[in-house]
Backbone as CSV, one residue per row, in Angstrom:
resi,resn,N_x,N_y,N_z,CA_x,CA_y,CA_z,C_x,C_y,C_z
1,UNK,75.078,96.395,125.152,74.655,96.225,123.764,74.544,94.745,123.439
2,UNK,73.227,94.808,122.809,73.266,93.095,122.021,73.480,92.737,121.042
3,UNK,74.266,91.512,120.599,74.834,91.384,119.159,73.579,90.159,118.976
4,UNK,73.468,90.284,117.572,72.409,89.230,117.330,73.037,89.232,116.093
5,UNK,73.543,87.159,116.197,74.870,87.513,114.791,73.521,86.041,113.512
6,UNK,72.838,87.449,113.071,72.463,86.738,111.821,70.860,86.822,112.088
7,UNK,70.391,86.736,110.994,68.677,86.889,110.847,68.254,85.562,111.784
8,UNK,68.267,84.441,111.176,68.107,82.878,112.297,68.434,83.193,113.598
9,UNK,68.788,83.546,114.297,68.783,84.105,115.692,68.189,84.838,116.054
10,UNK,67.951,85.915,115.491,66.424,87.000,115.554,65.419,86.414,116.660
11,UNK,65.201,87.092,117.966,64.534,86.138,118.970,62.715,86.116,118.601
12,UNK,61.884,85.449,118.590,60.519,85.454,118.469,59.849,86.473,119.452
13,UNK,60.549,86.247,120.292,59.921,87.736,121.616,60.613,89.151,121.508
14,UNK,61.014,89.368,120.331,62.069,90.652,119.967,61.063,91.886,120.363
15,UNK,59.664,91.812,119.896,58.943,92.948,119.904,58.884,94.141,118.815
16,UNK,58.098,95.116,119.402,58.226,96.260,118.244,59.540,96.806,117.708
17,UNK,60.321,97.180,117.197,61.502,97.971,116.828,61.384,99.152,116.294
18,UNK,62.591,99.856,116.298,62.716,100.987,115.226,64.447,99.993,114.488
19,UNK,64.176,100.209,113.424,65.082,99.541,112.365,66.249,100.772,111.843
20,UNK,67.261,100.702,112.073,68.340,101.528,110.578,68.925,100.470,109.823
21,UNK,69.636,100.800,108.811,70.146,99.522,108.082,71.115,100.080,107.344
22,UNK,72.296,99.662,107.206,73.215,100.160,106.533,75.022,99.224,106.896
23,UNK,75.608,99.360,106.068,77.111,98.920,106.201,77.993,99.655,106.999
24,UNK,77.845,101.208,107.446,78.049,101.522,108.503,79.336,101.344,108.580
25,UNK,80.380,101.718,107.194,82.117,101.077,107.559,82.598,102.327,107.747
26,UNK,83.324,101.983,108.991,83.958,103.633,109.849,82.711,104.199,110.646
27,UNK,81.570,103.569,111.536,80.752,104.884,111.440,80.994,106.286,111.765
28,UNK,80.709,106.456,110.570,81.504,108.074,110.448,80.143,108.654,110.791
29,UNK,80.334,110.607,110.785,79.672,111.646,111.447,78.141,111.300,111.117
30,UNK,77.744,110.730,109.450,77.065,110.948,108.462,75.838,109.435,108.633
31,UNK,76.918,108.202,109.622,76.308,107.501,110.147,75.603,107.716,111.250
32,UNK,76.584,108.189,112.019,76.095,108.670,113.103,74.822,109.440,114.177
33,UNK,74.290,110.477,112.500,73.149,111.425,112.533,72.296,110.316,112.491
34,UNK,72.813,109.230,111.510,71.288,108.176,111.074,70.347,107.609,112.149
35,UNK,71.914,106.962,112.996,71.688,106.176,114.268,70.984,106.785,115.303
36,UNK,71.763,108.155,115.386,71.498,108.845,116.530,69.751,109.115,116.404
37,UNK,69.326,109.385,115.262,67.809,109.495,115.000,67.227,108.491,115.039
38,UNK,67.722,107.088,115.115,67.162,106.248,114.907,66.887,105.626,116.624
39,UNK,67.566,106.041,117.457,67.915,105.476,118.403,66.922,106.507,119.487
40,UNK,66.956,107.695,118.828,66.093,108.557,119.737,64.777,108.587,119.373
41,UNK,64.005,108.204,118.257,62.835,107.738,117.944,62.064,106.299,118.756
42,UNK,62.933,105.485,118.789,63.152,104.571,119.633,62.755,104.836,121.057
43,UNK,63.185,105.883,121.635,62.989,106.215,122.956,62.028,106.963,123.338
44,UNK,61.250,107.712,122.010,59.750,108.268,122.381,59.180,107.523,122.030
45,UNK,59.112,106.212,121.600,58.210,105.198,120.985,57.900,104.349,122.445
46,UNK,59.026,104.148,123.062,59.493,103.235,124.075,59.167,101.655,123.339
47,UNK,60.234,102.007,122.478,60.944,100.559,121.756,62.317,100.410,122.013
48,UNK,62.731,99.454,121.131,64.580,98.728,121.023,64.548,99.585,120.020
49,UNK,65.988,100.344,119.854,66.760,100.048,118.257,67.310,98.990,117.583
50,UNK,67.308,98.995,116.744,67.968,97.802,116.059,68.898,98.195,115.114
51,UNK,69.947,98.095,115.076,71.335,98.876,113.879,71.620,97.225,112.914
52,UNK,70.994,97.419,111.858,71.241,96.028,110.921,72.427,96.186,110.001
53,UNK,73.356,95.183,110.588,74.376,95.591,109.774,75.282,94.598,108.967
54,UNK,76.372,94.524,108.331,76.707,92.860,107.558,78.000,92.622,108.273
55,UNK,78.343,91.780,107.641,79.932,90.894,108.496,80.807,91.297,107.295
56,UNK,80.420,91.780,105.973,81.560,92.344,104.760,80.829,92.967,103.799
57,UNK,81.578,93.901,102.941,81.131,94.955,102.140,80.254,93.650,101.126
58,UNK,78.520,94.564,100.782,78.047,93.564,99.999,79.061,93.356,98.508
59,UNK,79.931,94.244,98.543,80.394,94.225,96.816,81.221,92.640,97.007
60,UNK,82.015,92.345,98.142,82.708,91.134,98.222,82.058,90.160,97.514
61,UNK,80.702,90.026,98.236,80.218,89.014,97.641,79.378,89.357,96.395
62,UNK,78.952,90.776,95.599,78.594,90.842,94.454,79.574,91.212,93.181
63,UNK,80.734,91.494,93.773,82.193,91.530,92.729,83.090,91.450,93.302
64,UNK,83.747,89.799,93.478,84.407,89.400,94.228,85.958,89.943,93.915
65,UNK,86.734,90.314,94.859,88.022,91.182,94.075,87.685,92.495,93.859
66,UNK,86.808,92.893,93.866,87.160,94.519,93.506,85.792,95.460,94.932
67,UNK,85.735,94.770,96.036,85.578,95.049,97.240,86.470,96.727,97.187
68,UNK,85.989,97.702,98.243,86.875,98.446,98.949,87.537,98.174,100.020
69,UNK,88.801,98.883,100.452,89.294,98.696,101.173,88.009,99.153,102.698
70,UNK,88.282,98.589,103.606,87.589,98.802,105.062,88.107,99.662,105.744
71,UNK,87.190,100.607,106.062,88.021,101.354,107.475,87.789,101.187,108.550
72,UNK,86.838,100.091,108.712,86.458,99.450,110.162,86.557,97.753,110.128
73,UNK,86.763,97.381,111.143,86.658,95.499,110.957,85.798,95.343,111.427
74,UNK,84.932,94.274,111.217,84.033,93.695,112.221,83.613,93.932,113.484
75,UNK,84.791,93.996,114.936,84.944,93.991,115.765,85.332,95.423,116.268
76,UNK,85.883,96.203,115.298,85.765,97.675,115.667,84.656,98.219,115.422
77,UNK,84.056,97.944,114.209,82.478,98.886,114.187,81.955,98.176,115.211
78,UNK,81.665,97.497,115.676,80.896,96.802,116.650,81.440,97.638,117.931
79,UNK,82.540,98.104,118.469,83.077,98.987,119.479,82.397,100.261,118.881
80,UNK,82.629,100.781,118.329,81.994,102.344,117.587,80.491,102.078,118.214
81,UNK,79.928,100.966,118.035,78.278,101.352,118.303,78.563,101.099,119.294
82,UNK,78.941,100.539,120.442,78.630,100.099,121.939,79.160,101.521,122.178
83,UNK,79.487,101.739,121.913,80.055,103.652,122.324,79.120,104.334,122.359
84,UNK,78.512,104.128,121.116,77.361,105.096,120.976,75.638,104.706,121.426
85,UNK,76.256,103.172,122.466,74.750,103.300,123.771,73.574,102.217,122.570
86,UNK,74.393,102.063,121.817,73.083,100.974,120.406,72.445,100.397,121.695
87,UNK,71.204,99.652,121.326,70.535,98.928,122.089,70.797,97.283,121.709
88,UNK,70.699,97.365,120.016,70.860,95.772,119.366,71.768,96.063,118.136
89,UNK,72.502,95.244,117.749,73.105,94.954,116.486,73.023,93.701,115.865
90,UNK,72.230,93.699,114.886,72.030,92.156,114.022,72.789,92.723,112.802
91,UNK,73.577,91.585,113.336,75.315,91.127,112.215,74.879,90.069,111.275
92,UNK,74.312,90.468,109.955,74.064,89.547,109.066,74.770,89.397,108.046
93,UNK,74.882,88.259,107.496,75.729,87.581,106.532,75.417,87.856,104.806
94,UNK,76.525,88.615,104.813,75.955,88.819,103.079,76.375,88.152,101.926
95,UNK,75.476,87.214,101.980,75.967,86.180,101.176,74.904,86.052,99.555
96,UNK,75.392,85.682,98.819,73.856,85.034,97.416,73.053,85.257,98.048
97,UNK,72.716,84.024,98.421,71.743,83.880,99.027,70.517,85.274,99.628
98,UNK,71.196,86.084,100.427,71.032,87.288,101.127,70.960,88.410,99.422
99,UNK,71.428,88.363,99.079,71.626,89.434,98.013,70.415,89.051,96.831
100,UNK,70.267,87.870,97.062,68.956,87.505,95.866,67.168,87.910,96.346
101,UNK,67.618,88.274,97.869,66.151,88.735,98.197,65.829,89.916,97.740
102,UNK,64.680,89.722,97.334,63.950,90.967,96.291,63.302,92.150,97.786
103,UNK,62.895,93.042,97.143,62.603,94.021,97.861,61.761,94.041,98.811
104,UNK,60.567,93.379,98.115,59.276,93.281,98.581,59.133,92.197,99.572
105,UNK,60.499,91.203,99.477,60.351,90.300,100.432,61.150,90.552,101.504
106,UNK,62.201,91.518,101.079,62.994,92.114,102.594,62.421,92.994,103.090
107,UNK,60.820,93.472,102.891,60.034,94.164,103.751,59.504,93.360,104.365
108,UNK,58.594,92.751,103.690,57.704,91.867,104.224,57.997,90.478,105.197
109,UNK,59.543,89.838,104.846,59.784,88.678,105.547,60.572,88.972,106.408
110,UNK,61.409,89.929,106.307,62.692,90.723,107.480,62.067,91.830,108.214
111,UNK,62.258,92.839,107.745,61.358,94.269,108.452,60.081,93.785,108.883
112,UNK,58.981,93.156,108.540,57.903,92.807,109.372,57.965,91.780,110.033
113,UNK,58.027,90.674,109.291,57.784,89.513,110.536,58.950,89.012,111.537
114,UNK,60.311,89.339,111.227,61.200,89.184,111.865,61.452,89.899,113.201
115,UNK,61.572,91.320,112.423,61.777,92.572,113.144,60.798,93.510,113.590
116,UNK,59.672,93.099,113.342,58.242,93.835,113.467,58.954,95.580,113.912
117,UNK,59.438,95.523,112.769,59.567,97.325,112.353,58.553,97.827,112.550
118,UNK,58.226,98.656,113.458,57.148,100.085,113.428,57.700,101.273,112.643
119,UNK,59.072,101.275,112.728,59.816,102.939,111.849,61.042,102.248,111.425
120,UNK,61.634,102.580,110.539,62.643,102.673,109.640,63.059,103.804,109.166
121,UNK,64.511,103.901,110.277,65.150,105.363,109.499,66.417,105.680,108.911
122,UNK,66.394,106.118,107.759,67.538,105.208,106.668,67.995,106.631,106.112
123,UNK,69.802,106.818,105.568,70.115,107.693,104.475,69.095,107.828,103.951
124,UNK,68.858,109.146,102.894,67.968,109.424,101.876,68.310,108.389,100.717
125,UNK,69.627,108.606,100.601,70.177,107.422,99.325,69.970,105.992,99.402
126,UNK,69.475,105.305,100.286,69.184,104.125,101.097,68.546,103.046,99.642
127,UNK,69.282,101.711,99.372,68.493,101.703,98.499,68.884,99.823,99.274
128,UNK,67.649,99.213,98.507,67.656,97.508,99.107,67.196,96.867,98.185
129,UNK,67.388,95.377,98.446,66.360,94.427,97.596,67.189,93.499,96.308
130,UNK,67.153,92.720,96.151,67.701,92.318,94.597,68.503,93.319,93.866
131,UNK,69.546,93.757,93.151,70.130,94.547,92.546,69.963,96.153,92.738
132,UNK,69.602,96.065,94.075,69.309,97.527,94.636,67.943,97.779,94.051
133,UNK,67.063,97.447,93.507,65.816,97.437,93.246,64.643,98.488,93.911
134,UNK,65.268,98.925,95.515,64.293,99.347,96.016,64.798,100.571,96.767
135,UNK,63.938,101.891,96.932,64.587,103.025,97.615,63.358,103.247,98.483
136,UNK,63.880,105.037,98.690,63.270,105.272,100.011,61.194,105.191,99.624
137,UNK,61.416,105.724,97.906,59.957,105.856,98.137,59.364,104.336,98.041
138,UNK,59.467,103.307,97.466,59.403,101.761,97.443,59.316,101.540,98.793
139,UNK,60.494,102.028,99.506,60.312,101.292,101.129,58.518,101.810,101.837
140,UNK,58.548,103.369,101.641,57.184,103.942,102.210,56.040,103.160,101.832
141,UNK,55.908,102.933,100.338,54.648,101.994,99.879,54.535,101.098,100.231
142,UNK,55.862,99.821,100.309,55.360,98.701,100.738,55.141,98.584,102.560
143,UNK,55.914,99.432,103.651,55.831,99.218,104.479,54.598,100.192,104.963
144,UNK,53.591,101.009,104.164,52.710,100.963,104.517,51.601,99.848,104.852
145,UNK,51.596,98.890,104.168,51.164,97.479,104.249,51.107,97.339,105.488
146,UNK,52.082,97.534,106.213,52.341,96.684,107.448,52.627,97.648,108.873
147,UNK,51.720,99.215,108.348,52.109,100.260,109.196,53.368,100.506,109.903
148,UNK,54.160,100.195,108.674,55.344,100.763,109.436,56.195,102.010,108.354
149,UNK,56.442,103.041,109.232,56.909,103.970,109.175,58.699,104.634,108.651
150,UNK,58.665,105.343,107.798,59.732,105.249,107.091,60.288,106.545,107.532
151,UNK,61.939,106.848,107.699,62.180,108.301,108.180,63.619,108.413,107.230
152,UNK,63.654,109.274,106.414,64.646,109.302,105.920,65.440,110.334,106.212
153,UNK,66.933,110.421,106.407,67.571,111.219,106.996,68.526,112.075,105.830
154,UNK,68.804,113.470,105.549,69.324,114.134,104.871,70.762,113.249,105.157
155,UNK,71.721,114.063,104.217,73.082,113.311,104.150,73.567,114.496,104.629
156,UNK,74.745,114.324,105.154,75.455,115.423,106.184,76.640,115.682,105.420
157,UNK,77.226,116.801,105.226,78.009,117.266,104.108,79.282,118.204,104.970
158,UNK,80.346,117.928,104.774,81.183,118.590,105.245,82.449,118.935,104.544
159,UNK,82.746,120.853,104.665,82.964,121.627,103.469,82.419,121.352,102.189
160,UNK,81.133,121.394,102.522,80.473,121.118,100.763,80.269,120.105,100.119
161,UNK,80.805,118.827,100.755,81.017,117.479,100.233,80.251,116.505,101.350
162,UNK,79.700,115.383,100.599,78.747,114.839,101.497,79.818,113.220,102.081
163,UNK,79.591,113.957,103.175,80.373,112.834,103.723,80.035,111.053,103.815
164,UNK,80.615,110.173,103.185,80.827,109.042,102.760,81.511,108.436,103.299
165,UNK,81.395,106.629,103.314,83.213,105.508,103.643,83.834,105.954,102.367
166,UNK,83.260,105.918,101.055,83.489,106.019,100.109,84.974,107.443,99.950
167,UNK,84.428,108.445,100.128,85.114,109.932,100.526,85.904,109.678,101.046
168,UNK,85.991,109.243,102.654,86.799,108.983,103.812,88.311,108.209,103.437
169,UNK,87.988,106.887,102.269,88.779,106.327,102.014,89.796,106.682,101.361
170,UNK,89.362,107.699,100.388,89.886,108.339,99.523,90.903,109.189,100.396
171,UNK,90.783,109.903,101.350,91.485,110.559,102.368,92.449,110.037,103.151
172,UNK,91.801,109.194,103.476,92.906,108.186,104.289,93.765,107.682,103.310
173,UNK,93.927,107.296,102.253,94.739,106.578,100.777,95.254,107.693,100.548
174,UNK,94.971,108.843,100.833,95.894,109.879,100.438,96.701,110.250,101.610
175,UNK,97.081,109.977,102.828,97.162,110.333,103.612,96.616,112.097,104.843
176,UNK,95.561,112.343,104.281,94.869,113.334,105.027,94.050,112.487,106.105
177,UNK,94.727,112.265,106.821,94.594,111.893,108.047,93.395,112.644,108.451
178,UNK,93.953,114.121,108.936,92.769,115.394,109.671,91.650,115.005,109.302
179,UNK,91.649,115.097,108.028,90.746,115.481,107.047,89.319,114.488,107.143
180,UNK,89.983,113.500,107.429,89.121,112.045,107.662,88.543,112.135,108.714
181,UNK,89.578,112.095,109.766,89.209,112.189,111.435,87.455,113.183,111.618
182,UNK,87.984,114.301,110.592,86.739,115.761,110.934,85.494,115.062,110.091
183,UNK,85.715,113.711,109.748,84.403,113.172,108.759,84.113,111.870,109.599
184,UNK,84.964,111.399,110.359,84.823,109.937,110.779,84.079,110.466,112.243
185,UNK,84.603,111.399,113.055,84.409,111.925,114.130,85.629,110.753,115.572
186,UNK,86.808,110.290,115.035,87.311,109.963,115.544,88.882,109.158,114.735
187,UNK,90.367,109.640,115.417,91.439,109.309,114.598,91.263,108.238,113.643
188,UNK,91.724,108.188,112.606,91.452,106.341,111.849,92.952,105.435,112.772
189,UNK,92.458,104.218,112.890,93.133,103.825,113.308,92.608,101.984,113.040
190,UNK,93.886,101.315,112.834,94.150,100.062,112.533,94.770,98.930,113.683
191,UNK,94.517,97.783,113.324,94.886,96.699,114.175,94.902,95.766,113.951
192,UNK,96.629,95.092,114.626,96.630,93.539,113.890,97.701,93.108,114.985
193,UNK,98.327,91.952,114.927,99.552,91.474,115.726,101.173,91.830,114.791
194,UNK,101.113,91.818,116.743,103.004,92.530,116.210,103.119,91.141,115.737
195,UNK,104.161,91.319,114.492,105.125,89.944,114.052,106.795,90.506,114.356
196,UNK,107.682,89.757,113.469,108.616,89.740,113.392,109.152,90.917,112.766
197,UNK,109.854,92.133,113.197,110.729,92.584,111.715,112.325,92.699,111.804
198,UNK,112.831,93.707,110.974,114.547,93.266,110.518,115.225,93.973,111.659
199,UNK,114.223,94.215,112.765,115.544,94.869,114.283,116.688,95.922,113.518
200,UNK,115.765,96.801,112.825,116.914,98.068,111.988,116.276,99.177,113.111
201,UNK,114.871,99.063,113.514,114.601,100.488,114.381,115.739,100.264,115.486
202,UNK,115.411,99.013,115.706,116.270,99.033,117.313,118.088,99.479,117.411
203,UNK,118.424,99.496,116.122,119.626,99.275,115.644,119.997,100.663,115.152
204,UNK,118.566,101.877,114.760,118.679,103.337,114.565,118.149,103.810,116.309
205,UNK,118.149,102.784,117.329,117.897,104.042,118.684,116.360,103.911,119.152
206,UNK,115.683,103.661,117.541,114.123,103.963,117.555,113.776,102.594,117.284
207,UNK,113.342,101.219,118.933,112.667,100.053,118.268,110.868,100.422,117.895
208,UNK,110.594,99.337,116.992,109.220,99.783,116.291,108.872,98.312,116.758
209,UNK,107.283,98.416,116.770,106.540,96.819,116.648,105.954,97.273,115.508
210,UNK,106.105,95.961,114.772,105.828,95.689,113.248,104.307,95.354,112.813
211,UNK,103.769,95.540,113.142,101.843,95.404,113.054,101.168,94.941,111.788
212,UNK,101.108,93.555,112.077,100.752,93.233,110.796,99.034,93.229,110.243
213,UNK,98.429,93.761,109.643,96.867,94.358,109.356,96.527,93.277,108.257
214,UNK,94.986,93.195,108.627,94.248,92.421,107.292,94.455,93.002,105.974
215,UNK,94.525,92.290,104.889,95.014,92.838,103.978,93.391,94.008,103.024
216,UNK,91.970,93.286,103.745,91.736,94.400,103.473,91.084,95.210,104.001
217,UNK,92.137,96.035,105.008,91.648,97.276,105.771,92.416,98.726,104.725
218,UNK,91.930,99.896,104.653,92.159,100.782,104.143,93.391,101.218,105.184
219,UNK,94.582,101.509,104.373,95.895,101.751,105.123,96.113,103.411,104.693
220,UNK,96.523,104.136,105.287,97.137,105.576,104.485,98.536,105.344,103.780
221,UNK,98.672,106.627,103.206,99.583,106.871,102.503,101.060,106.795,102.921
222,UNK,102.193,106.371,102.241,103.365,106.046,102.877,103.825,107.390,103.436
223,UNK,104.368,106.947,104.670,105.098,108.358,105.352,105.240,108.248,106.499
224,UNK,105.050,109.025,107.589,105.586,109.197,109.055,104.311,109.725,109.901
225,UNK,103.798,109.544,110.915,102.134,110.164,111.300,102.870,110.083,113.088
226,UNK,102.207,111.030,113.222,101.804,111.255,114.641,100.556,110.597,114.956
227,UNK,100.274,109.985,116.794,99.397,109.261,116.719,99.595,108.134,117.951
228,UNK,98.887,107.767,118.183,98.767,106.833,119.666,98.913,105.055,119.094
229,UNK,99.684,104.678,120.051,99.443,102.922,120.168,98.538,103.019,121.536
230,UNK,97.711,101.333,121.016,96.467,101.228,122.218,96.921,99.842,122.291
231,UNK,96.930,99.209,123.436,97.465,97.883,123.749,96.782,97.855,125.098
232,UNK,95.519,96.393,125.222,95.191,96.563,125.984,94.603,97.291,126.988
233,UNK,93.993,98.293,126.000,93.210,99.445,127.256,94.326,100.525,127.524
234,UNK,95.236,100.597,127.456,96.554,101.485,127.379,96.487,102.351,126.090
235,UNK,96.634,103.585,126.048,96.949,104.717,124.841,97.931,105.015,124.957
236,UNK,98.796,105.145,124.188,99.982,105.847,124.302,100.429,106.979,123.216
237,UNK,101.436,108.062,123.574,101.830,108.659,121.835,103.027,107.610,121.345
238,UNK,102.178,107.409,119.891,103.418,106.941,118.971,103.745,107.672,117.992
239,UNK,104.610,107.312,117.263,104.916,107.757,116.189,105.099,106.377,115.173
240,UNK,104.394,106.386,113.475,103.991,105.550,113.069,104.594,105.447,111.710
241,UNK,105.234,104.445,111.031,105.922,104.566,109.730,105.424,103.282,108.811
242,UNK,104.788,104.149,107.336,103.932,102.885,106.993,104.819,103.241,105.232
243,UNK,105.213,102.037,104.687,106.165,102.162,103.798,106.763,101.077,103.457
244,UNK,108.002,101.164,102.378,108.927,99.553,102.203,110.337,100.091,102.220
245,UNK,110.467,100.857,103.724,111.991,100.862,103.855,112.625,101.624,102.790
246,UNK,112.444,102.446,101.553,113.837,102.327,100.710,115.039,102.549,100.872
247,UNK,115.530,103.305,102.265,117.207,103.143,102.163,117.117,101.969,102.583
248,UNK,116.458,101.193,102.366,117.371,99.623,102.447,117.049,98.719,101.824
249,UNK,116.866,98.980,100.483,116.099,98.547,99.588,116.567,96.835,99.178
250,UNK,115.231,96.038,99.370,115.000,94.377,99.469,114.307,94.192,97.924
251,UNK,114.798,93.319,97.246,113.548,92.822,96.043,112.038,92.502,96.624
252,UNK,112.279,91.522,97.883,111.268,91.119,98.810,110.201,92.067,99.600
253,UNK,111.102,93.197,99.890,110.098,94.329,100.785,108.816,94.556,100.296
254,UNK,108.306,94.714,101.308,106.680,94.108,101.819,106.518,95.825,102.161
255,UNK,105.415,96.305,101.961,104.775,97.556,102.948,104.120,97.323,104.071
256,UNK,104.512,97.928,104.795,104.754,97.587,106.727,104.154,98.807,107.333
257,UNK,103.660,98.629,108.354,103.591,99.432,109.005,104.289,99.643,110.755
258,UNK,105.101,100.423,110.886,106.186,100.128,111.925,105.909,101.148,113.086
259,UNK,105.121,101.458,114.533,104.896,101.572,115.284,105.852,102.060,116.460
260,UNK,106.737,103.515,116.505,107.761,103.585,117.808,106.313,104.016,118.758
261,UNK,107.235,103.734,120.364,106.294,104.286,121.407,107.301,104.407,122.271
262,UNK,107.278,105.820,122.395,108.298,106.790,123.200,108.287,106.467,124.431
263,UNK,109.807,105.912,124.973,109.422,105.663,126.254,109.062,103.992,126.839
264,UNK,108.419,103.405,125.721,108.180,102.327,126.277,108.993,101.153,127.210
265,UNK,108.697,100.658,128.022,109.633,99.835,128.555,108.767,98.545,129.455
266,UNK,107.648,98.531,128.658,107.098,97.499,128.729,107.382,95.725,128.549
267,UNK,108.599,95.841,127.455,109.044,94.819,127.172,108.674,94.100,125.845
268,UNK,108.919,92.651,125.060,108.869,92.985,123.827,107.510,92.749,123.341
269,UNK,107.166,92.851,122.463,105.397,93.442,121.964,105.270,91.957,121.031
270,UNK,106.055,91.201,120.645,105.468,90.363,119.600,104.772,89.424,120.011
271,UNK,103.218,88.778,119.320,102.154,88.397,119.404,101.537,88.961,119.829
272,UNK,101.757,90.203,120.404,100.361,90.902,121.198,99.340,91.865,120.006
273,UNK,98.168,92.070,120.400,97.587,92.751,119.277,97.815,94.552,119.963
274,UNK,97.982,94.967,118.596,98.478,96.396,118.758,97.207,97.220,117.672
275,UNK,96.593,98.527,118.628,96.091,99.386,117.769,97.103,100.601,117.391
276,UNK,96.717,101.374,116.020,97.641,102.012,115.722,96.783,103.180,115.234
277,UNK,96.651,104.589,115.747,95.488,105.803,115.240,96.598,106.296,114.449
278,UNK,96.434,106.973,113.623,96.961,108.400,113.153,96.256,109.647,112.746
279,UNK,96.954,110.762,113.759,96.641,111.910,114.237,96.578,112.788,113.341
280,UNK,97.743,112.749,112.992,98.855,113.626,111.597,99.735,113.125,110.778
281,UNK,100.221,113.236,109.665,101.173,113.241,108.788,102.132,114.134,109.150
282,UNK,103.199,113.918,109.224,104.594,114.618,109.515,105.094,114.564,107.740
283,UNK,105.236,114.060,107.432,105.574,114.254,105.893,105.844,112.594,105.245
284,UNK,106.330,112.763,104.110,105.959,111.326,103.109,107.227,110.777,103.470
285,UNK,107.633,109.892,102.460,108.172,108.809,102.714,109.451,108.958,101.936
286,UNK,110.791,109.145,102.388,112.252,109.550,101.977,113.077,108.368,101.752
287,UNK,114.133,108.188,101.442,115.446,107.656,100.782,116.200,108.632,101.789
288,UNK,117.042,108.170,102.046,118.526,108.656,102.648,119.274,108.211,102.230
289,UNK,120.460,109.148,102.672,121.805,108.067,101.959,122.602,107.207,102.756
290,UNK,122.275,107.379,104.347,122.511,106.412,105.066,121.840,106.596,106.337
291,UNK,122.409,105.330,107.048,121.390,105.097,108.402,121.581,105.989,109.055
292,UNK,123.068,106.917,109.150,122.814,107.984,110.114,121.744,109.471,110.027
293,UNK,121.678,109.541,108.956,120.990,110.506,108.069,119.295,109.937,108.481
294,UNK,118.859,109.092,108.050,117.929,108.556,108.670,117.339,108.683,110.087
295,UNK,118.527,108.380,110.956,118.360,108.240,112.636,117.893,109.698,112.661
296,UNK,119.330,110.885,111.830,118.942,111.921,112.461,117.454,112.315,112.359
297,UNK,116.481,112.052,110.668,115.418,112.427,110.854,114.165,111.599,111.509
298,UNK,114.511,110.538,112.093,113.826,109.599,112.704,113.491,110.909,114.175
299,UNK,115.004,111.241,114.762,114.522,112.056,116.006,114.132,112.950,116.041
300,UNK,114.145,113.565,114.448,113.196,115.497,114.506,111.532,114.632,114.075
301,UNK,111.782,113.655,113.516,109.928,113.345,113.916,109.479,112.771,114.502
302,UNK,110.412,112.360,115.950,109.497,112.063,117.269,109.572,113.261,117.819
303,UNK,110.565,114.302,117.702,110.457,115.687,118.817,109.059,116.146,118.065
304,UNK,109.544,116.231,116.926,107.372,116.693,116.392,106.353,116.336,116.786
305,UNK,106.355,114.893,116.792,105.084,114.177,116.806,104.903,114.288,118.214
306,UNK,106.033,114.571,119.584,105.452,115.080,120.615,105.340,116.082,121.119
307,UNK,105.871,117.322,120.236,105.250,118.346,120.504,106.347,119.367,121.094
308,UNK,108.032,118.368,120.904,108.960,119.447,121.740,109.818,120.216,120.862
């Protein structure tokens, strides 16, 4: 797969394309159909695909602060498409600048002369241009101009509800893990470097690496999850605790997310980068009245989370 990070890099010998375009955070099932059509049009054409996509949610930069949380980073959606065989990915920058182009000129100066789009195949809801200005039927008119071809793809709906990042997030913030996974088409899962924490797992039997995440990736709901650590090409089952401690309640406590891996004896994990999926929810997030009480339910939800 080729990354092509930004429109100015766009090569002059790129050739014909088939174009999708979208933010693509989590590509979930609903992305997936887009691509997958987009990518197989591509191959009776005997063209490139091209998956156009940004480096941050446009809201960052059109309402700064009130962004959604992410369920993909940069560098993971970018794994999601090399999975799924993309041919190109142009990683563009969504900046003013980018957001002030009007419709008619992100056909005409991007989709044609850049990308010499022959087809464009986009959500039905697909909308572009200056203040969203432009949809699917706008795209057909003007890129008739320039014979290029528009394919719009139904939205894919699951139990009745049309699957969204938007939806997804909502799931994951609630902790319905499943629920997400059967919309994302793969566990949600996060990643950051182990740091430092208060050596209380190691001290209940159960040590944890402490995983510290961008602050804005979409985290689930406080509680206990079944679920794999990935380190280095390595999967493992973990069991995963995302919360602020309260039997040991700090003015300072921070919400953490704390990582056991059964078995491990790898040695100690800090600075290394750690992925963290979750599978399942084992249940929410308790108070005890002491550490032993704790330990004990620390070990009925690793015998769960592996299954004995």
């Amino acid at each position: 797969m080729e990354i092509i990070p930004g429109l100015e890099a766009v090569p002059h010998n790129l050739g014909e394309t088939v174009v999708t375009i979208g933010m693509f955070d989590g590509v979930h099932l609903g992305h997936r159909r887009i691509i997958d059509m987009a990518h197989r049009e591509a191959r009776e054409l005997g063209l490139r695909c091209v998956v156009f996509t940004f480096d941050r949610h446009p809201i960052e930069t059109l309402n700064p602060g009130k962004h959604p949380r992410l369920l993909s980073s940069s560098a993971q959606k970018l794994r999601l498409l090399e999975e799924m065989d993309v041919d190109l990915v142009l990683m563009v920058h969504f900046d003013r600048s980018f957001a002030d182009i009007t419709a008619e000129r992100f056909v005409s100066e991007i989709l044609a002369e850049k990308l010499h789009a022959r087809e464009v195949v986009l959500g039905e809801n697909f909308r572009f241009g200056r203040g969203g200005e432009g949809d699917i039927s706008l795209l057909v008119s003007l890129g008739a101009h320039y014979g290029m071809g528009v394919t719009p793809v139904p939205l894919l709906t699951v139990d009745g509800e049309v699957v969204s990042s938007t939806s997804i997030r909502r799931l994951v913030e609630e902790g319905k893990v499943e629920e997400a996974a059967r919309r994302l088409g793969w566990d949600y899962l996060v990643e950051g470097v182990v740091v430092r924490g208060d050596g209380r797992g190691r001290e209940l039997g159960f040590p944890t690496a402490n995983v510290e995440v961008h602050d804005d990736r979409c985290i689930p709901a406080n509680g206990v999850y079944a679920g794999e650590a990935h380190l280095e090409g390595t999967v493992m089952p973990a069991v995963s605790y995302i919360g602020r401690a309260p039997t040991f309640p700090h003015p300072e406590s921070r919400r953490r997310i704390e990582v056991h891996i059964p078995g491990w004896e790898g040695g100690d994990l800090y600075q290394r980068y750690l992925g963290v999926s979750f599978r399942r929810r084992l249940r929410g997030e308790m108070t005890f009245e002491s550490p032993e009480a704790l330990r004990e339910q620390i070990t009925r939800d690793v015998r769960e989370a592996m299954g004995e």
